[in-house]
C-alpha positions as CSV (number, residue, x, y, z in Angstrom):
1,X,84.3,56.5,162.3
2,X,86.3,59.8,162.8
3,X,83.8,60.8,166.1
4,X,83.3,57.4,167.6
5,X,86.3,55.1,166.0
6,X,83.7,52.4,165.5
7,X,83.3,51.2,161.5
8,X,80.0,52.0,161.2
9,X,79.4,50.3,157.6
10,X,81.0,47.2,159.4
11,X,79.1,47.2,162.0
12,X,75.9,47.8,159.6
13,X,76.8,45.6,156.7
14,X,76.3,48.6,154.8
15,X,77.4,52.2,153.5
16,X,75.1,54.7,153.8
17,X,75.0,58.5,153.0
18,X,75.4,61.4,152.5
19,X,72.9,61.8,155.8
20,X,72.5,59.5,158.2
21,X,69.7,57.4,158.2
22,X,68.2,56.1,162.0
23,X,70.7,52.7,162.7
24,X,73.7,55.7,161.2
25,X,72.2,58.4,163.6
26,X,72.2,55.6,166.5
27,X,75.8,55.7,166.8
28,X,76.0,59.6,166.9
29,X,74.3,60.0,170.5
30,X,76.3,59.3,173.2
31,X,79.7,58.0,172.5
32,X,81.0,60.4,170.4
33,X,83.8,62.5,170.8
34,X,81.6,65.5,171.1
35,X,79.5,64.1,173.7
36,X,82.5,62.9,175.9
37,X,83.6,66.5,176.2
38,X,80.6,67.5,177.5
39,X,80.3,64.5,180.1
40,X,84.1,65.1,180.8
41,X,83.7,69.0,181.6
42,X,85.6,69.6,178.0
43,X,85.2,72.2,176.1
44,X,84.8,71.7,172.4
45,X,83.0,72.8,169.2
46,X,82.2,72.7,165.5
47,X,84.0,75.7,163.9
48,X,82.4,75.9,160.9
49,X,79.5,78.8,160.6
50,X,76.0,78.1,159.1
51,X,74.2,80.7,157.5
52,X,70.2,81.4,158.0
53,X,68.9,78.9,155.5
54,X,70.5,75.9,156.3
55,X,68.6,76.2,159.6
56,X,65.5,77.6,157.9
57,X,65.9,73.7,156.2
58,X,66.1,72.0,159.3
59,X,63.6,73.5,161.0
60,X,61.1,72.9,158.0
61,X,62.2,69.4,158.0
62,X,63.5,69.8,154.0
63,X,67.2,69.2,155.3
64,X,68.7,66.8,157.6
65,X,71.2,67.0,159.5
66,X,74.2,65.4,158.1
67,X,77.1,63.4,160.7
68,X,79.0,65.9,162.1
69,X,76.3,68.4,162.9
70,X,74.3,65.5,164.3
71,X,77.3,64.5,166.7
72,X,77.3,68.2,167.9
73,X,73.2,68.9,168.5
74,X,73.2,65.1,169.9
75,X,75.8,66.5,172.3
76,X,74.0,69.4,173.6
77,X,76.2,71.4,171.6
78,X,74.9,74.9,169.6
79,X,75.9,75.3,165.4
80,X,77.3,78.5,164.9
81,X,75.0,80.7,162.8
82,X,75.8,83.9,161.3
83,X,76.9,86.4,164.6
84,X,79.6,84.1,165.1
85,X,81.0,84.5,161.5
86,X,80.6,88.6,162.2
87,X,82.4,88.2,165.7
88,X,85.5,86.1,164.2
89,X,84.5,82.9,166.4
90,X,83.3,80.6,163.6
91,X,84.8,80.0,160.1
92,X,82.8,80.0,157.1
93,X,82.6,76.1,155.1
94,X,85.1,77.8,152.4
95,X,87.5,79.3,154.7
96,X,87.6,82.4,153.0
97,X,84.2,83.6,153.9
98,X,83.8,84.6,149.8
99,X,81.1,82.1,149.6
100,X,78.6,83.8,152.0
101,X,79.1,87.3,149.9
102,X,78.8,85.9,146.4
103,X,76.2,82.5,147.3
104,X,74.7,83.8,150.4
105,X,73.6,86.9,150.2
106,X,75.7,89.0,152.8
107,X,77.5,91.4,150.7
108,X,79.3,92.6,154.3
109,X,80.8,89.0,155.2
110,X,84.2,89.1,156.4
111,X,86.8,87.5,154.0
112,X,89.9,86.6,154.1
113,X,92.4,84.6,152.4
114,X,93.2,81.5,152.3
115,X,96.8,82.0,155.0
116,X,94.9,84.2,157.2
117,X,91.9,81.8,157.4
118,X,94.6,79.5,158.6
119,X,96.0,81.7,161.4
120,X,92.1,82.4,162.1
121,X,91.8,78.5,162.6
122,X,94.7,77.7,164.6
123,X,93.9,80.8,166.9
124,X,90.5,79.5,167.7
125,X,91.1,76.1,167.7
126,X,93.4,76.9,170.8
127,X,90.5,78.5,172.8
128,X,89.0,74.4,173.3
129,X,90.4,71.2,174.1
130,X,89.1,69.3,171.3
131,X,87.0,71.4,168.0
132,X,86.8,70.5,164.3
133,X,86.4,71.8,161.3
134,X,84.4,70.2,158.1
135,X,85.7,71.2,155.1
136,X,82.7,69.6,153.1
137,X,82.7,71.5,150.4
138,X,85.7,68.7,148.8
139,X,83.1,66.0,149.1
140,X,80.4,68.4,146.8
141,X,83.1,68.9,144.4
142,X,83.6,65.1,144.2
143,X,80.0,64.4,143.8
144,X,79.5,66.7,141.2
145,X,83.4,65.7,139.4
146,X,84.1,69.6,139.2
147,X,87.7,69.2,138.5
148,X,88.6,73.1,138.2
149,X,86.7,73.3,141.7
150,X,88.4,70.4,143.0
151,X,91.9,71.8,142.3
152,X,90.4,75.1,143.6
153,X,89.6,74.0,146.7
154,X,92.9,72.3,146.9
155,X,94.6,75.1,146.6
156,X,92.6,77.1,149.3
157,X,93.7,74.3,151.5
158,X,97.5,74.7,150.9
159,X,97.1,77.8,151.8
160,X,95.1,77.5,154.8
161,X,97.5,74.8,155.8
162,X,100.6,77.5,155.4
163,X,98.7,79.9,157.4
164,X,97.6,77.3,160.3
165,X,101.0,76.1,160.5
166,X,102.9,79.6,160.6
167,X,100.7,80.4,163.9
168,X,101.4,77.3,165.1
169,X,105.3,78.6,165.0
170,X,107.2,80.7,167.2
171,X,110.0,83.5,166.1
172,X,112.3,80.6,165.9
173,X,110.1,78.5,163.5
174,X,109.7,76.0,166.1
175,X,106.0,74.2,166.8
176,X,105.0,75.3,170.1
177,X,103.3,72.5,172.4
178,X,100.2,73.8,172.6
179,X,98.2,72.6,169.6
180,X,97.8,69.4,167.8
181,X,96.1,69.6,164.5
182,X,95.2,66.1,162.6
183,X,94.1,66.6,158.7
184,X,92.0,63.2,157.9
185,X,88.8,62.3,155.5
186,X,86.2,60.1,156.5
187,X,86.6,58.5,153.0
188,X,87.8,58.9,149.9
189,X,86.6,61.2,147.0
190,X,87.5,63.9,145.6
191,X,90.7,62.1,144.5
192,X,88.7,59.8,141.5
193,X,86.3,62.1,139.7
194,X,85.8,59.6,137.3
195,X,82.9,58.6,140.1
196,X,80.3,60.4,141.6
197,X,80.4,58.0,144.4
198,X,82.8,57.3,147.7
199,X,85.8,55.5,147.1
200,X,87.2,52.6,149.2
201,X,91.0,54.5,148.6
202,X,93.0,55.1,152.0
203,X,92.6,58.7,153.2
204,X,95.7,60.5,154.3
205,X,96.5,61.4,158.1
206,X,98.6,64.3,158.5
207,X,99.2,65.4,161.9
208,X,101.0,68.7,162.5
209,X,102.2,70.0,166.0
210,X,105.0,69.3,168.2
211,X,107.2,66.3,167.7
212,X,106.5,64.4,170.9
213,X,103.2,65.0,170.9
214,X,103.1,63.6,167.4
215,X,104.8,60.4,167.9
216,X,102.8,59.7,171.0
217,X,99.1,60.6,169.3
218,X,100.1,58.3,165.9
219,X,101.7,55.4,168.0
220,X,100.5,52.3,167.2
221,X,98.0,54.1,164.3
222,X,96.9,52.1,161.4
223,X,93.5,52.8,160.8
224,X,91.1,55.4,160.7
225,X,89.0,53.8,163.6
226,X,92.7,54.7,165.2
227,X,92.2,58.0,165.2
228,X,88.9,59.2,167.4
229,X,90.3,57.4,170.6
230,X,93.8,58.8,169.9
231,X,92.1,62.4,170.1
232,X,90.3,61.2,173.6
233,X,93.5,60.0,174.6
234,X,94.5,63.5,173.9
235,X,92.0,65.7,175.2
236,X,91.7,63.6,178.5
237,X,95.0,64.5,179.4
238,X,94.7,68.1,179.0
């Protein structure tokens, strides 16, 4: 729903994940807001960086792909590997780039914290017209009902938030015009771990930038279909 504003389980009749299965997949090729970039002359991308096994898995055929990166191959779009996370282009899935020294195996990973990860995402999110970040690592949490890494991962996103915003600022503490940032789920989660399963609960839209720019992207807004053709609204005038 988030890259095509269509209801997909509506359209189905059914909910299905975590990856896509083929009639799921169907609606990830063409029409999303990935692939109207491309045909547009836009230039977008998936921020987060993927480390040398996750393509080792899809390559062998033991991992799919799950929406998002489907959206962005479908789209003629590259994942950023490893020598994007090196270069400072890419952000690791935790923000922080800790995961990829004490999970992954690079011992020489940047890191950062969580406010400088934030500055890190706004500054790159400025070099396209439309890119996204997947902070998937909530949805593990609320699979497995890991509070302590739930409020954990919460609290890496404050901070990453405080960061993000503080760049988007200038001396003044006013938002400069030239970013829009939108913090949405594509379902609920993390917020019930008395479930290892989605939720039907409404996800929060927060949508950070300057004022008119705000009121103009949430006018009108009441769903989360809402939001994907709001961002093409967006990114078409640019």
């Amino acid at each position: 729903m988030l890259l095509t504003g269509i209801n997909i389980p509506a359209e189905l009749g059914y909910h299905y994940g975590p990856k896509p299965n083929p009639e799921v997949a169907a609606f990830l090729n063409g029409e999303t807001l990935f692939s109207k970039c491309v045909k547009a002359g836009k230039k977008t991308a998936l921020l987060n960086a993927y480390p040398p096994r996750y393509f080792d898995g899809i390559d062998s055929g033991k991992r799919l792909y799950s929406s998002i990166p489907l959206a962005v191959t479908n789209a003629g779009l590259p994942l950023f590997k490893e020598d994007a996370l090196y270069a400072g282009t890419a952000l690791s899935a935790d923000f922080t780039g800790d995961g990829w020294r004490t999970m992954l195996g690079f011992p020489d990973a940047p890191v950062m914290d969580a406010p400088q990860a934030g500055r890190k995402l706004a500054a790159l999110a400025k070099e396209y017209d439309f890119s996204l970040f997947e902070y998937w690592a909530s949805d593990y949490a609320g699979h497995k009902q890991q509070m302590e890494t739930a409020v954990g991962l919460m609290e890496t996103f404050d901070g990453v938030l405080g960061g993000l915003v503080e760049e988007m600022e200038d001396e003044r503490g006013k938002t400069k015009e030239e970013l829009l940032v939108v913090v949405t789920s594509d379902h609920g989660n993390m917020e019930d771990l008395s479930t290892r399963k989605h939720t039907n609960a409404n996800v929060p839209a927060l949508v950070i930038g300057d004022k008119d720019a705000r009121e103009e992207f949430t006018r009108d807004m009441k769903e989360i279909t809402d939001i994907a053709p709001a961002i093409w609204r967006t990114v078409n005038k640019s």
